[in-house]
C-alpha positions, 0 to 999 in steps of 0.5 A: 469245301470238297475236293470235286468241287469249288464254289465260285460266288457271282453275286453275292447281297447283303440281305436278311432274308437270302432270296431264292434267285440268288442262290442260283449265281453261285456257280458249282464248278466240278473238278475238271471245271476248275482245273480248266479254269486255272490252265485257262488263267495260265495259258499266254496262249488262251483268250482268257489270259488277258483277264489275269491281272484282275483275278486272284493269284493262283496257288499251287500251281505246277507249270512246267515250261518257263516262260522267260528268257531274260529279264534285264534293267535299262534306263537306269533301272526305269525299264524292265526289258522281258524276253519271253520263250516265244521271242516277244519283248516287252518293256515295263516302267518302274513305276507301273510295276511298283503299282502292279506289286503283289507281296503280301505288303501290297495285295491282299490275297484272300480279297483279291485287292490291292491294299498299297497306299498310293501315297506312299510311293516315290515317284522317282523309284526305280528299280535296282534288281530283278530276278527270275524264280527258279521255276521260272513262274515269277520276278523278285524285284527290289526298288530303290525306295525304301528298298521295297522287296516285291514279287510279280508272278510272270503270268500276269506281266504277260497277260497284261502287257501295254506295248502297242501290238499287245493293246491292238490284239486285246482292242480287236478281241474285244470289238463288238461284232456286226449283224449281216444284212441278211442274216437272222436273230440268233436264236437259242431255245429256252429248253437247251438253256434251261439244261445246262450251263453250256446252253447259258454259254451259247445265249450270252454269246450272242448277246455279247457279240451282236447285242440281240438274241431270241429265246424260243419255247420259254413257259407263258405263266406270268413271271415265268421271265425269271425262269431264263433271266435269274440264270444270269443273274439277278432282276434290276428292282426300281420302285415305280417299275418294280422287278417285272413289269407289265406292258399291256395297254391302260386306260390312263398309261403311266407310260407311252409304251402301255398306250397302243401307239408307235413307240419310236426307236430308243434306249430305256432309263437314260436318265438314270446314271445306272441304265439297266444293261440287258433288257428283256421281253417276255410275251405272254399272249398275243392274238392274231385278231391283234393289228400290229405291235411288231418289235423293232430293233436297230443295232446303234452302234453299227449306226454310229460306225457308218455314220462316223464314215459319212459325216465325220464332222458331225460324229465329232459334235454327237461325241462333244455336245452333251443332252439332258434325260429326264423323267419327271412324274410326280402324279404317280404312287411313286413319284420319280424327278430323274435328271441325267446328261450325257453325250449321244457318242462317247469314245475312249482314248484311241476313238473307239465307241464305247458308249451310245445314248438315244431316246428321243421321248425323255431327251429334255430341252438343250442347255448348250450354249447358243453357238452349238445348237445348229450344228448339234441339231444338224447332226442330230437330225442326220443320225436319226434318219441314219436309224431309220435306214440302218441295214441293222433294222430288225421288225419281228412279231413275237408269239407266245413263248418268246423272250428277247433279250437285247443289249440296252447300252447298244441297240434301240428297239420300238413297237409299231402301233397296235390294235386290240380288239374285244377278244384279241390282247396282246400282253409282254412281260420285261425286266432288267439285268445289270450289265455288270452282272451279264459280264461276270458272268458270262466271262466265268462260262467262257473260262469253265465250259466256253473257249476262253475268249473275253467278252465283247465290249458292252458300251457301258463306256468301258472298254474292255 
């Protein structure tokens, strides 16, 4: 490896045959890049900084300020107390700290895993002293148990702090962001992407703070999709949809959506445990004789937000009271028996969305228990005429050259009816990217040509 260079490696599959997608995900960052990475990682100040704790320790790295004042034991050495230069303090269990170790007996660097056996540890260890590196980049700490010697480097303890105003600032950092009632699509054009990585940047921004971003000018050949979808990463491939698929009108659809009629608002493959996070619509003709076929478009979870403020009681059962998915298609080439449940509003801990579900044409019947089913349908019934009003309503025809990309996880999206006549068709192209992959990398291009600042949350039921 070069000294101007450093490769990065997004995703990486194990295959025989290396296709050629791939190898676009792996990203080339030149000297300068790199060096903005590791201060980025460094940096309390920076947004990255609350990421550290989940990436490999960095190595020969000079940094020449300190950041302690003072680390002190209390509570018989249960407690870590660390007073940083900036006069914040921090306490820290002997516990978490004992599982958050990085010697080489505990993280294995190359891999960047923990390789502790959790079995092993006493739950009553405390910690029995600590001490500051002389260049002020790390503690030495001893536990009582077994007089276990470890090492935590400064910059991660910082990064990761779990006191109550720490949590607030990274929750609000990483809080998804509302479409105005008057404000547009983001827009970005497919010839700014297509030129640099900054272009990348720009496009998964939107996606990531609003769930929803239009790609103008992008080529109409068939599969040309994958010219702007394979800069993120690689196409979700299933066995009855393949990795692109056609929506165009058939005589007998294997699928509403390639029928003419209006197609409700809803989320794709609900009924599979690992639903595509970001969808994608190319279209590739679409003539003015056609009538119709507008995309629409609501951001669900502004929905679920209001209709939390409207009708709490109801927010409560949409989050208690679980619902079946299903596709089931035996008369197909590939036949598919697909059965998943899932809550329509799932929160976290301190009641903050993290996950939506909505697709009224694959929900199956209920299997609840009698006494929820009139309050589940109450509830049910008020949220979707909450979608149809929603402020967040976007309808829009795509022209030639288009391509939508959306958040799957977070906002629905729709068609109205159509018309073809005997010369005028209409003809989109969709595929799906896993929204782990739309994370990791966007997150590396905030680090090397972005602001450093981590990535909204993506309601895939995590929240950070």
């Amino acid at each position: 490896m070069s000294g101007t260079s450093r490769h990065l490696m997004l995703c990486v599959k194990k295959t025989r045959n290396l296709h050629r997608s791939y190898i676009r995900h792996i990203v080339t960052l030149s000297s300068y890049q790199h060096k903005r990475l590791i201060q980025r990682w460094q940096d309390p100040t920076s947004h990255a900084y609350g990421i550290r704790f989940y990436t490999m320790p960095i190595q020969n790295v000079t940094v020449k300020q300190k950041h302690v004042a003072s680390a002190d034991l209390e509570d018989n050495g249960r407690q870590l107390v660390i007073t940083w230069m900036d006069g914040v303090r921090s306490r820290y269990h002997s516990l978490w700290l004992r599982f958050s170790c990085q010697c080489p007996e505990c993280f294995h660097t190359s891999s960047n895993m923990k390789q502790i056996h959790v079995e092993e540890i006493d739950f009553h260890t405390v910690l029995e002293k600590v001490s500051v590196s002389e260049d002020g980049l790390s503690l030495s700490l001893m536990w009582s148990s077994g007089g276990h010697m470890g090492t935590i480097d400064l910059a991660s303890l910082r990064a990761n702090r779990y006191d109550p105003d720490a949590l607030a600032t990274r929750h609000k950092l990483t809080s998804a962001l509302f479409l105005q009632e008057v404000d547009p699509i983001p827009e970005v054009s497919y010839e700014e992407v297509n030129r640099s990585d900054k272009g990348i940047y720009k496009w998964l921004s939107y996606i990531s703070d609003y769930g929803i971003c239009l790609m103008k000018g992008v080529p109409t050949e068939k599969r040309s999709i994958l010219l702007a979808v394979e800069k993120i990463a690689p196409v979700r491939k299933t066995s009855y949809y393949g990795d692109v698929y056609d929506v165009v009108q058939e005589y007998k659809p294997s699928h509403v959506a390639y029928s003419p009629v209006k197609l409700p608002l809803h989320m794709d493959y609900l009924y599979q445990d690992g639903a595509p996070g970001l969808q994608f619509l190319h279209c590739l003709r679409f003539d003015d004789t056609v009538k119709g076929g507008d995309s629409t478009f609501v951001d669900l979870f502004r929905v679920a937000e209001d209709f939390r403020k409207r009708f709490p009681d109801e927010f409560k059962v949409l989050t208690r009271v679980p619902v079946i998915f299903s596709k089931v298609h035996l008369d197909r080439e590939h036949p598919i028996y697909m059965v998943h449940e899932r809550k329509h509003i799932e929160v976290n801990n301190v009641g903050e969305i993290v996950r939506i579900s909505w697709h009224p044409l694959t929900q199956s019947s209920m299997a609840v228990p009698e006494e929820d089913l009139e309050a589940y349908y109450d509830a049910y019934l008020k949220f979707a005429n909450m979608i149809q009003t929603s402020p967040s309503y976007r309808q829009l025809r795509l022209r030639p050259g288009d391509l939508m990309a959306f958040n799957n996880r977070r906002m629905v999206h729709g068609r109205t009816a159509y018309q073809e006549t005997i010369v005028g068709q209409r003809h989109m192209q969709g595929c799906s990217v896993s929204i782990d992959d739309f994370k990791s990398r966007l997150q590396v291009l905030s680090l090397t040509v972005g602001d450093g600042r981590l990535s909204k949350r993506v309601f895939n039921g995590s929240t950070f």
